[in-house]
Structures are given as structure tokens and as C-alpha cells.
N, C-alpha and C positions, 0 to 999 in steps of 0.2 A: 168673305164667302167665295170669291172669283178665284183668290189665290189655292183656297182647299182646294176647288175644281182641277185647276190647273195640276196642284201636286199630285193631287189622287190619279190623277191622268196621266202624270209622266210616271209614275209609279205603277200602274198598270202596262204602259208602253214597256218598260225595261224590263219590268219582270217576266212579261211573256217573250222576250226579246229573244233569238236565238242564240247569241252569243252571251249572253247571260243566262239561259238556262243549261247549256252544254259547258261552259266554263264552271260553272257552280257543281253539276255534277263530277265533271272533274276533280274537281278540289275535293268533294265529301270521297270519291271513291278513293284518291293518291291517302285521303288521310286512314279511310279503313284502314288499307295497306299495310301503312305506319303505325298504327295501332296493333296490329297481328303480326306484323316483320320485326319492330325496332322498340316500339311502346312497352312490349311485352315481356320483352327481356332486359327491359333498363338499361340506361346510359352512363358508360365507365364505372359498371356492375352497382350501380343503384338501382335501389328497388323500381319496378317499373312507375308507383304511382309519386317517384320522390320529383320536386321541385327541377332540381337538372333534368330529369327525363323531360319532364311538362315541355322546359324549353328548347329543347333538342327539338322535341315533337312539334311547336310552334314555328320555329325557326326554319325544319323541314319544309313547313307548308308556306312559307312566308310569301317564296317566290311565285309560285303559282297563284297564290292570292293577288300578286301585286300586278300580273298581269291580267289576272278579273279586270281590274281596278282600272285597268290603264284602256283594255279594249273597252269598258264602259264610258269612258271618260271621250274615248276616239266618236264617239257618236255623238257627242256637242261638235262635230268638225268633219262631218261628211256636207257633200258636195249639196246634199237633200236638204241638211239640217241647214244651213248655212241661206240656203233658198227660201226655206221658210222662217227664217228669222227675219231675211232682211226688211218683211212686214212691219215687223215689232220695231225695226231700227227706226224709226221714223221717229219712234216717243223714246227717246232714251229711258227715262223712269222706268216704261213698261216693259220693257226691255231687258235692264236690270233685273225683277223681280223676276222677270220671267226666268232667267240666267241664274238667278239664286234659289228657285225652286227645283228646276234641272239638277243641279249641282246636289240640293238636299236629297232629293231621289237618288241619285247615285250613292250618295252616303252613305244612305239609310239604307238600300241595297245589298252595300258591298260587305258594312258591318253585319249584317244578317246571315251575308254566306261566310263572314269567315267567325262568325258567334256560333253558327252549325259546327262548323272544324272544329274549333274546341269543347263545342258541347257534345259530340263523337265520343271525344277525348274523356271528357270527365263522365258520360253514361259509361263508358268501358270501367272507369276506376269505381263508381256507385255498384254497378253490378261485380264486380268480380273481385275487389277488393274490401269493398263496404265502405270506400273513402269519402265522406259528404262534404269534405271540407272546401267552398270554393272560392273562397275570399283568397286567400294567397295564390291559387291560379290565376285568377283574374288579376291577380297585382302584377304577377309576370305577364301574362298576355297581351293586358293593356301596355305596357312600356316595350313590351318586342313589338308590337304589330300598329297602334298608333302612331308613334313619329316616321316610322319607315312608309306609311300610308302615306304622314300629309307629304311627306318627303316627295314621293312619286306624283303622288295626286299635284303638287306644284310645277313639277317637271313635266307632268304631260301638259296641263292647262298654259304654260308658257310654252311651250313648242305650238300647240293647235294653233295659238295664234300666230305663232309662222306660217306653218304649213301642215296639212298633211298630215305629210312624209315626216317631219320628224319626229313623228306621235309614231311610226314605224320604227324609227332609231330609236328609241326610246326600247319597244318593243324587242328590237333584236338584242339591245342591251341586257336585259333581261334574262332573256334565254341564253343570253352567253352566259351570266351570272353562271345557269343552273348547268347548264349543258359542260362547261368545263370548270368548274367549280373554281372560279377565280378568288382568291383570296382577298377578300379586303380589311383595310386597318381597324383597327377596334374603336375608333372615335367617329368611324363615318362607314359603317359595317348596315349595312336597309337590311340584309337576314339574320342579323343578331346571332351569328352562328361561334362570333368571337365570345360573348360570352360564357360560352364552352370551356375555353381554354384554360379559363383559372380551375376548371376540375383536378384533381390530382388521387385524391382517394376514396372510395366508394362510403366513407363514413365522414364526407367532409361536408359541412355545415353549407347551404346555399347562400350565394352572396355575390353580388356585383360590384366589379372594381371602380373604381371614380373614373378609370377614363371611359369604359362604357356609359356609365349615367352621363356623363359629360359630353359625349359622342349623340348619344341619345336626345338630348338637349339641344346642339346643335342643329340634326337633319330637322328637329321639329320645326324649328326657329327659319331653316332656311327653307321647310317648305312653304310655313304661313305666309313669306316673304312674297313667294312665287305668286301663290293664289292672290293675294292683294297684287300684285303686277300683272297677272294674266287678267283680272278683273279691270284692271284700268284700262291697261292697253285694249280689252273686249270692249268695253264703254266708249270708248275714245275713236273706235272705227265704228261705233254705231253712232256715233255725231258727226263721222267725214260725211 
């Protein structure tokens, strides 16, 4: 019962939180956008509600989702937060849960605002297409936007526990991504924009190549890594 409390509470805390409600609006407005600019007229002359488009469209929003992700995450590691913990450190256990309730509100959070983005996305194809199909969306969805999630979400929870500042680096990282659209390899690609590349002709069959699934597999894998190390090393200064 103590732990509902708790979550219901930090669930309430982030949702009204200003950086989480001005972040979130962001993303739903950049995805309208996307929707009316780029959704509309399909991707490498596919139909707008074909498969390729979907991920194009996802992929688009990735980055600014990931930065939701990351300013939500930078608030387990303010100066405040970090003050009011050091209460809890005294009971490691209580501490812990406390630290894995936090964490689940953010989750549960972040999938929400970027389950809106795509749900944008698929009320655009219901009304104007009449497309009801959403089981194969949500197949692409989940595999672009899941691993490259835990991917970040590892990277910022092992930085916090440095410092800060490299939840900042993280941050500016980010924005480089988007700001000069740095290319990255198709096996460690967080905006899944490589799997674009195997398009060729507007009547061609959707399909991912084995090094993306494979690429895909890995960020997952090194970010779960992350979170169990950022979760140790958090435990581990709550028993210094």
C-alpha cells in the first residue's frame, strides 16, 4: 500500500512537472507537423499510410522523444532531489524501492507521451484513410522506439551518477544528433532512420535487414546493462 502511495505521488509530481508538460507538447505539436508536411504525402512515394512511411514518421519524432526521456530522467540528479534522498539512504532497501518506483513513473510517463505520437499518427490513417489496422504499427513502433529508449535511459542513469553535467552531455549529444543530422551506422543507429535505406521502390515490400534487427538487439542489451550498473553504483553510495 505505502509503495502505490509513493508511485501515485511521483506520478503526479512529473506529470504536472513543467518540463514534462512543455516537452510533451512539443513532441505532440513537431508530430502534427509530420503528419500534415511529410505523413501526407508518403515516404519514397509510398502511400502515406504504408509501413515505410509509419517509420520514417517514428523515426522523425524519435529524437525529440529521447530528449523527453532524458530531461525526465535528469530529475533523479538535481541538487534537490539528491537532498532529499539522502533521508532514504540510511535504509538501503527503502531506498531502492524508492528508486525503482521513480524510475517506473518515468517509464510509464514517457511511454504515454510518445504512445500519443503515434496514436496522432494512426487517428490521422483511421479518419482519412479508414486504415484500422494497428497490430503491424505497433510492431514497427515497438522495435524503433523501445531499444533506442532503454539505450538512452542507460546512458543518462550511468552519467547522473557522475555528475550532473554529463546528463547535460548526453543532452547536447542529442541535439547534435538532430540539429546536423549526423549519420549513424545501421547496427547502433537510436533514430532508426537507417532503416530507411533499404527503400528502393515505392511498390517494395516492408522489411528489415538483419544488421538493423541485430543493431537493434544490441543498444537494447547495452542499455539494460547500463540501468543494472547505474542501479548498483546508486545502492552502493547509498551504503557509503
Amino acid at each position: 500500500m505505502q509503495s502505490n502511495k509513493i508511485f501515485m505521488y511521483e506520478i503526479r509530481r512529473m506529470l504536472f512537472s513543467r518540463e514534462y508538460l512543455l516537452l510533451t507538447l512539443a513532441l505532440l505539436a513537431y508530430s502534427l507537423f509530420l503528419i500534415r508536411s511529410r505523413v501526407l504525402f508518403g515516404t519514397g512515394y509510398t502511400a502515406p499510410f504504408s509501413l515505410w512511411t509509419f517509420a520514417d514518421y517514428v523515426s522523425s519524432t524519435m529524437v525529440l522523444a529521447l530528449i523527453l526521456l532524458v530531461a525526465m530522467c535528469s530529475k533523479l540528479f538535481t541538487e534537490t532531489e539528491m537532498q532529499a534522498s539522502s533521508i532514504l539512504r540510511s535504509t538501503p532497501t527503502s531506498y531502492g524501492v524508492y528508486r525503482s518506483l521513480r524510475l517506473a513513473s518515468i517509464t510509464l510517463l514517457y511511454m504515454v507521451s510518445v504512445g500519443l505520437s503515434a496514436g496522432a499518427c494512426y487517428v490521422y490513417y483511421v479518419s482519412v484513410f479508414g486504415e484500422t489496422s494497428w497490430l503491424p504499427l505497433a510492431r514497427v513502433w515497438g522495435l524503433l522506439v523501445v531499444p533506442s529508449s532503454v539505450f538512452v535511459l542507460g546512458i543518462t542513469l550511468i552519467a547522473g551518477t557522475y555528475s550532473w553535467g554529463w546528463i547535460q552531455l548526453v543532452l547536447a549529444g542529442l541535439l547534435s544528433l538532430e540539429i546536423f543530422r549526423i549519420p549513424l551506422p545501421e547496427i547502433f543507429d537510436i533514430r532508426g532512420a537507417s532503416l530507411l535505406s533499404a527503400l528502393q521502390s515505392s511498390d517494395q515490400p516492408f522489411a528489415m535487414t538483419a544488421s538493423f534487427v541485430l543493431g537493434r538487439c544490441l543498444i537494447s542489451g547495452v542499455g539494460v546493462a547500463l540501468v543494472v550498473l547505474s542501479f548498483r553504483r546508486t545502492m552502493g553510495q547509498a551504503v557509503e
